[in-house]
C-alpha positions as CSV (number, residue, x, y, z in Angstrom):
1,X,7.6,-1.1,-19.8
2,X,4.4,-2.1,-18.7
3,X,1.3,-0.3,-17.1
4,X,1.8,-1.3,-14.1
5,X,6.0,0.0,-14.0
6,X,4.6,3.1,-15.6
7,X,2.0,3.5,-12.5
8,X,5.0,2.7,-10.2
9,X,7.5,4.9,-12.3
10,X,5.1,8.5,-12.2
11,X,4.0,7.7,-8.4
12,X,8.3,7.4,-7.2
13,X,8.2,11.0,-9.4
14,X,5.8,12.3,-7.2
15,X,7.4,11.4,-3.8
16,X,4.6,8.6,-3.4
17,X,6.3,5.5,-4.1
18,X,9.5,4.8,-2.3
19,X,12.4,3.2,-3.8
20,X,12.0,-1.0,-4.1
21,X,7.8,-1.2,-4.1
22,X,7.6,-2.5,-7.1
23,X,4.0,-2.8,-8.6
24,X,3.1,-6.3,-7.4
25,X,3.8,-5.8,-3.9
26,X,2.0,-2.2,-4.3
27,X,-0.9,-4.4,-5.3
28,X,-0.7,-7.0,-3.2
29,X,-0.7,-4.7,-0.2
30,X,-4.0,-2.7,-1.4
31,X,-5.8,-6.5,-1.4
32,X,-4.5,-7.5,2.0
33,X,-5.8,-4.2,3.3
34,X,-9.1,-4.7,1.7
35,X,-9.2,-8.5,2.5
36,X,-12.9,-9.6,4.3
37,X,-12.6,-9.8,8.0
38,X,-13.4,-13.1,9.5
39,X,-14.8,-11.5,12.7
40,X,-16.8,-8.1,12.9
41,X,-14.8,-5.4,15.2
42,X,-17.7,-3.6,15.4
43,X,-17.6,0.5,16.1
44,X,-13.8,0.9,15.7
45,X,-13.6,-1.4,12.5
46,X,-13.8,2.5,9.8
47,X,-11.0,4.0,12.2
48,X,-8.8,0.6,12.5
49,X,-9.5,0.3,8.6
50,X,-8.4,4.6,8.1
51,X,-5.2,3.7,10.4
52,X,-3.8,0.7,8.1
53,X,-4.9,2.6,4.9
54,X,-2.5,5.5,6.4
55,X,0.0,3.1,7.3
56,X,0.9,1.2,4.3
57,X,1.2,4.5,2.4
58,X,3.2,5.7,4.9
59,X,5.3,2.9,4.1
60,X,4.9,2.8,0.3
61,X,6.6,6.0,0.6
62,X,9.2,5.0,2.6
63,X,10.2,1.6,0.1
64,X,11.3,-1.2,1.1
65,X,15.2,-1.8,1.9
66,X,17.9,-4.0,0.9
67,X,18.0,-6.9,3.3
């Protein structure tokens, strides 16, 4: 197993990581969360960026379902 199962593996132990994230789409969905803008959103741009960050982990710990 590599690092990046491991990571997965002890996070889905600690209720963090639901069942199907596995550690490339954990990863992928950090970088699209802390992808540049292309356009500044001025004073709400630290909340908007707080919401998504609480979003995706919401999600994370939800996992992604069986189509």
């Amino acid at each position: 197993m590599d690092n990046g199962a491991r990571f997965i593996e002890k996070a889905r132990a600690l209720g963090q990581v639901g069942p199907g994230v596995t550690h490339l789409e954990f990863t992928v969905g950090l970088l699209a969360l802390q992808r540049p803008r292309e356009v500044s959103l001025g004073e709400v741009e630290n909340e908007l960026d707080n919401a998504m960050i609480r979003i995706y982990l919401a999600g994370i710990r939800v996992g992604i379902k069986p189509d």
